[in-house]
N, C-alpha and C positions, 0 to 999 in steps of 0.2 A: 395502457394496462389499468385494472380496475387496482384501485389502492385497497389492501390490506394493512387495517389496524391492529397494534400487537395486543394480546389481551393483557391489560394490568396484573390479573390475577395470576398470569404463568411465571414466575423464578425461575430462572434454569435452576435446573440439578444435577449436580457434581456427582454421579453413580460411578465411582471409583473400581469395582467390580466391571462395568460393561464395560467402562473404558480403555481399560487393562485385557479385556477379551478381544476388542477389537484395534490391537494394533496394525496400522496400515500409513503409509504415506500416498499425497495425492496433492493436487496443485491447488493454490492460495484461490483463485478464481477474480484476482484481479482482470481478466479479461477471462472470454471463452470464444473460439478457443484460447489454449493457454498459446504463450510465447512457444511454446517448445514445438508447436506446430506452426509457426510461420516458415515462411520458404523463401532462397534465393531466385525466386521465377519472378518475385515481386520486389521490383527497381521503382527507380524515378518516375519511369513513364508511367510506369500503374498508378504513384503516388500522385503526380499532378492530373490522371483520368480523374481519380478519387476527388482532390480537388474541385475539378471542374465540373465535375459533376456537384457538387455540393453549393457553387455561388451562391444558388437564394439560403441555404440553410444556413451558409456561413453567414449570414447577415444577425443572423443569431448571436445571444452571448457565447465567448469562446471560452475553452481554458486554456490556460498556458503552462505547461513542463520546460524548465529548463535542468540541464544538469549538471553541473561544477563537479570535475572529476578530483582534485585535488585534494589532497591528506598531509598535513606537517608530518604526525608519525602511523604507523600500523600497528592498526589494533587485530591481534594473532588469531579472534572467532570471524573475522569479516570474510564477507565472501562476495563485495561487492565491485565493481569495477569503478577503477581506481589507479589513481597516479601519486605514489609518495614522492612530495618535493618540499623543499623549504623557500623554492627561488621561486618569489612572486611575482618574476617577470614571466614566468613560464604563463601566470595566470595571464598578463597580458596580450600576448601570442595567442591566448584563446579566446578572450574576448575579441578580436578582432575576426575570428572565423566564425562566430556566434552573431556579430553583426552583419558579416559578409553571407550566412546563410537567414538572417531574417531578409538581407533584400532580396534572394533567391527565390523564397516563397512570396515576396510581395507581390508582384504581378498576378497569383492566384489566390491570395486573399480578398483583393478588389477594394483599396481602402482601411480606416480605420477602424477593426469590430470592439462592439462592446468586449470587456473582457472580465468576467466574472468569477473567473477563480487563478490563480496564482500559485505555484508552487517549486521553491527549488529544492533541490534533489542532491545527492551528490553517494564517492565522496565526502566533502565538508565542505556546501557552501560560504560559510564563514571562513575558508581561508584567503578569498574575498578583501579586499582591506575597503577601508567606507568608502575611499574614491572610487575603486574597481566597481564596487555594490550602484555608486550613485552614475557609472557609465553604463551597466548593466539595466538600470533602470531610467534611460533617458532612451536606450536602444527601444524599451518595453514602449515607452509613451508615444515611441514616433508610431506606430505601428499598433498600439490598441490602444483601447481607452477603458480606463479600471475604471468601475462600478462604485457608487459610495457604501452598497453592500453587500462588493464582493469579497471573496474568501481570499487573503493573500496569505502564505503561509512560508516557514523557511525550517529547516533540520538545522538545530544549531550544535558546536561541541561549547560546552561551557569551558574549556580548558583553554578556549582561543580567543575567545569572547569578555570583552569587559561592559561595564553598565553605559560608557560613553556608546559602544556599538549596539546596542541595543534600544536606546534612544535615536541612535540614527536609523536603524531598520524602522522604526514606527515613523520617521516622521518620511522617510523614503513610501511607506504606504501598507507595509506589512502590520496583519494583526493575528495571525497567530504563529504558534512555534511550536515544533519538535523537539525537546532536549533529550539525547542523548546519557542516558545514567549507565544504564546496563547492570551495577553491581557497586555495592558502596564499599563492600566486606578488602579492607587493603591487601591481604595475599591472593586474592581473586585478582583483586585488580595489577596486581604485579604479574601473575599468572598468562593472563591476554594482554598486556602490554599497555594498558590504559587507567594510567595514574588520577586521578581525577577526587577534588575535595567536596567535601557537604558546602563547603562556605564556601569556593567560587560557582558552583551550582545554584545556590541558593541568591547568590548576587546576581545570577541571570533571570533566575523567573522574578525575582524582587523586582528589577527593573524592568521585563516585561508589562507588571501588572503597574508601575507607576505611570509605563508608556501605554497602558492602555490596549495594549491586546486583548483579545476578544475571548481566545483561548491557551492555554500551554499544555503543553502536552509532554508525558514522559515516555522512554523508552525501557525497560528492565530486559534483560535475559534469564530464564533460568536452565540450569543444567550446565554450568561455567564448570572450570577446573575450579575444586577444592569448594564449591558452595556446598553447602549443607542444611540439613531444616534447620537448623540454628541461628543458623548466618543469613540467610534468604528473611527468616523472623527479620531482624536486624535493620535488614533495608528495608523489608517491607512496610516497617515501623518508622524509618525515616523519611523514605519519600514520602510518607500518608503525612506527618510531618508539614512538608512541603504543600502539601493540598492541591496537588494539578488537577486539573477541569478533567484530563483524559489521561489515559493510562495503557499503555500497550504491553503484553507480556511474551515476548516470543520464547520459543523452544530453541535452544540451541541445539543443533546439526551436527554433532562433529564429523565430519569427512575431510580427511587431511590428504588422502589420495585424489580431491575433489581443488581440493581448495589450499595451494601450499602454505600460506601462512600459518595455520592449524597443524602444520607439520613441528610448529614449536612449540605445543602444545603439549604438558605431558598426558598421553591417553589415559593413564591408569587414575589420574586425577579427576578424570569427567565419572561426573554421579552416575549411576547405573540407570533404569527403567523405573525400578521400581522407587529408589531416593525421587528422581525427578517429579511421579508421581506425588511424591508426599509433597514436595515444593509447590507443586503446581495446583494439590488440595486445600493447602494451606491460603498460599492467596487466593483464589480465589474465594472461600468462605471468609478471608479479614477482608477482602474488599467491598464482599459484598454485605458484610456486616458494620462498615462504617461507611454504607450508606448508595457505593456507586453502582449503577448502573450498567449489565454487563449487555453491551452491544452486539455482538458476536464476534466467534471464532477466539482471538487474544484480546479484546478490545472493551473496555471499561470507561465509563463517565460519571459524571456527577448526572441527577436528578434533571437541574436543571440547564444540562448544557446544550446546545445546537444538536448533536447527536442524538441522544437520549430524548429530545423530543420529534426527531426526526424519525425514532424507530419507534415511539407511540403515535405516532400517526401515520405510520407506513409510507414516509415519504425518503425514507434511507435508501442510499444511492452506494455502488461499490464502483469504484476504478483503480488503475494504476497504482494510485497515491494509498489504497485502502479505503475506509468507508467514507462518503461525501454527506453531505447535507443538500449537496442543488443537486437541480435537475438534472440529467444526465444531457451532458452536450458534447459538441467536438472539439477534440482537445489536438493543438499543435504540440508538439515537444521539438524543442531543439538542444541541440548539445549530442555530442558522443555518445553511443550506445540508448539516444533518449525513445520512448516507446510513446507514438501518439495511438489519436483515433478519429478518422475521418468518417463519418457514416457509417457504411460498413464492411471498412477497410481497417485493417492495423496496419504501421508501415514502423519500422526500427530502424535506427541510426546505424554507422558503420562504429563500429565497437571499439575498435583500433585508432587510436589516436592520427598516429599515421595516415590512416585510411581515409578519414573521416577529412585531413586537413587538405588530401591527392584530391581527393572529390570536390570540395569548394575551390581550391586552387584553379579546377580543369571547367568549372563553372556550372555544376553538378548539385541540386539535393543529393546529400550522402545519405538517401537510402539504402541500406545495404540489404535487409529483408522485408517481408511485410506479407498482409493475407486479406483475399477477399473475402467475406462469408456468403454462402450461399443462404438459399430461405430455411434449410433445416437448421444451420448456424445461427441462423439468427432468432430463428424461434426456443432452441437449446438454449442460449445465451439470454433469453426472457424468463426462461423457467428456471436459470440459475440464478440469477439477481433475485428474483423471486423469494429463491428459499434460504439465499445468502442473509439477504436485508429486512425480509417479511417471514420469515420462517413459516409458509406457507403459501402454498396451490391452490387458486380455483381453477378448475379445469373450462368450465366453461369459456370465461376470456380466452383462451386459447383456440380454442374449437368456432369460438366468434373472428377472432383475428385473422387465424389461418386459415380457416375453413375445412374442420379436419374434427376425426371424431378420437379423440384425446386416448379413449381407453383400447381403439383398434392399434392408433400411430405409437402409441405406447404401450404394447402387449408386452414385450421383455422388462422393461423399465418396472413394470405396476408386477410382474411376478416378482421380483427383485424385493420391491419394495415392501411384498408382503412379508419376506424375511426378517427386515429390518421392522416391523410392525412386531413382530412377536418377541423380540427384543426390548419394546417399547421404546425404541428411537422416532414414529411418526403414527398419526393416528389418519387412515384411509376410511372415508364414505365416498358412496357413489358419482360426486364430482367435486373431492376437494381433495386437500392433504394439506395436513398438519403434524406439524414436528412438534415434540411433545417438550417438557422442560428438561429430562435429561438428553433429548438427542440433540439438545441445541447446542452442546459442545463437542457435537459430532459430527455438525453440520457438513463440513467437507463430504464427511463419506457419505450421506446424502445427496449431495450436489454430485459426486461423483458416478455416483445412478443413471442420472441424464448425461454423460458425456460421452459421444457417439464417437468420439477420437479414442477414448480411454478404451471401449467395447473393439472398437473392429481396426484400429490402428498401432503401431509399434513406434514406443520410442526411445531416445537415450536419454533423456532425462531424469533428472536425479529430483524426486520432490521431497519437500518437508514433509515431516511427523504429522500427522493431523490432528494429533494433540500431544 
């Protein structure tokens, strides 16, 4: 695909009227299609076709997804899959079916691939003790071979985490991190169940940057029980504090019919639409007023970080993990519930713990779903990366690639989009499209234009707020 450069000149714009007009939920676009359309039709055998079909590509750099399902306690917004324990032999029992499924996939790997990005997941990786970490990471070595400039990266909790483990994550090969804040404000934090201080926060990214990590990165929520513009101020004044290279801000979801832990939640506590709103005007003009760079969707950097140069030269990448910096490659995941990508296949883990240990047991990849794409799939999933990463279309590339005349293949799509034009969410000529500075924090419903599953398919999926 031809690279699109972003132009200097465009700032997003926070048009707080349009945004407020167009409420709507719609899927992250980590992948396209989304997860919600994978299917139990696709098992094992589809996965190792995928495979095998893939040998020379795989000879490629790879990435690697692992996922540590594990939690000391539960935090009452999560809505992620997850095992609360405090018995770290339990982690043991898992490592051993993490190793016994790398040698499952060995034989279709074909040797040791470069491995150029790294990321664990979870859960709380860091419930991990440094030995579990350094078996974890011997299983990684036999089986790929890290890059001296690949991306290694890990979600940490600072509440579990001291400066001794975070020196040993760097010298194990990790250099960047995830911390985990969500809210600094203490009756919020007592509210979702996650007690957590400025000073041992601040002891983790301190010892990050002594070890030499390349990035840190925080995590915020807004729309918690009991935050307020006041409160929201507050943190957002302490983490800027803090200085992380990257900054994520998600929306909080409440759906406690969805998600039970949220059932402890007092609803009346969660901020309305329109508080959330103010929250959500608020940072983002102090962020983008002391200096960061807003990547898209929730996503913020410095100037100078990996990102933020990666989305002025159009070379931003979305997956799984959220926005990348490399190339887009094939990605294994192992672990429970973990979601790869082989060419152009997805294939998902068995989600159930259980399930997941009956299937290595019986000598099984525990795929338990997955999806092929066809050519229309896969051309959809060029033009959403496209307007995810580039925030813009040229039509041509497309019409060159596929061999298709852009404005027939997409007659519904470009009426659509004429709507969204007089709106001033994208600006359309005769072979391009450009999303403007205020649609760029609309993007999803954008992206959600081109998504041929959204138009002519049903599902039960519940997605997030689009902003």
């Amino acid at each position: 695909m031809k690279i699109i450069p972003i132009k200097n000149n465009e700032l997003p714009e926070f048009d707080r009227e349009l945004i407020a007009k167009l409420p709507a939920s719609g899927p992250r676009y980590t992948s396209y299609p989304t997860a919600d359309r994978f299917h139990e039709g696709f098992k094992e055998a589809e996965y190792i076709r995928a495979l095998e079909q893939r040998t020379g590509a795989l000879n490629k750099p790879l990435s690697l997804y692992i996922h540590i399902p594990f939690c000391n306690t539960i935090c009452y917004y999560c809505g992620c899959n997850k095992i609360i324990t405090k018995d770290k032999s339990r982690a043991d029992a898992y490592l051993e079916y993490l190793e016994r499924e790398m040698a499952l996939l060995a034989p279709y790997l074909k040797g040791r691939h470069p491995l150029a990005q790294l990321h664990f997941g979870g859960g709380t990786p860091t419930f991990l003790s440094d030995g579990q970490l350094e078996r974890v990471f011997e299983m990684i070595r036999q089986h790929f071979q890290p890059l001296p400039d690949g991306e290694y990266s890990i979600e940490i909790d600072p509440r579990k985490v001291s400066r001794e483990t975070v020196l040993h994550l760097a010298r194990l090969g990790f250099n960047r991190m995830s911390v985990g804040i969500q809210d600094f404000d203490p009756k919020v934090q007592e509210a979702v169940n996650r007690i957590q201080s400025y000073e041992e926060t601040k002891e983790v990214i301190d010892a990050a940057r002594d070890a030499g990590f390349k990035s840190v990165s925080v995590d915020l929520i807004y729309g918690l029980p009991h935050q307020t513009i006041d409160s929201i101020h507050t943190t957002i004044d302490t983490v800027l504090g803090l200085t992380p290279d990257r900054l994520a801000l998600y929306h909080y979801a409440h759906l406690p019919h969805i998600f039970k832990p949220q059932r402890r939640i007092d609803t009346d506590a969660v901020p309305d639409s329109e508080e959330k709103l103010d929250m959500l005007q608020y940072c983002v003009q102090t962020l983008t007023q002391r200096g960061y760079v807003f990547i898209g969707m929730d996503h913020f950097a410095k100037p100078d970080d990996e990102l933020s140069v990666a989305l002025r030269e159009g070379r931003l990448q979305r997956n799984f993990q959220g926005y990348s910096t490399y190339a887009d490659c094939d990605l294994v995941a192992i672990g429970v519930s973990s979601i790869g990508k082989i060419g152009s296949t997805y294939v998902q883990n068995e989600r159930d713990i259980d399930a997941y240990y009956a299937a290595i047991d019986a000598g099984h990849l525990p795929a338990m779903r997955g999806y092929q794409l066809n050519q229309d799939d896969i051309l959809r999933r060029g033009i959403i990366q496209d307007l995810m990463c580039r925030f813009a279309l040229n039509f041509a590339t497309y019409e060159q690639t596929f061999h298709l005349s852009f404005p027939e293949y997409f007659k519904a799509e470009l009426a659509d989009l004429q709507g969204l034009q007089e709106l001033g969410l994208v600006r359309l000529a005769p072979n391009s499209l450009t999303v403007t500075p205020k649609g760029r924090f609309l993007i999803r419903n954008i992206a959600m234009v081109f998504d041929y599953h959204l138009r002519h398919k049903e599902t039960k999926a519940k997605y997030s707020q689009t902003v």
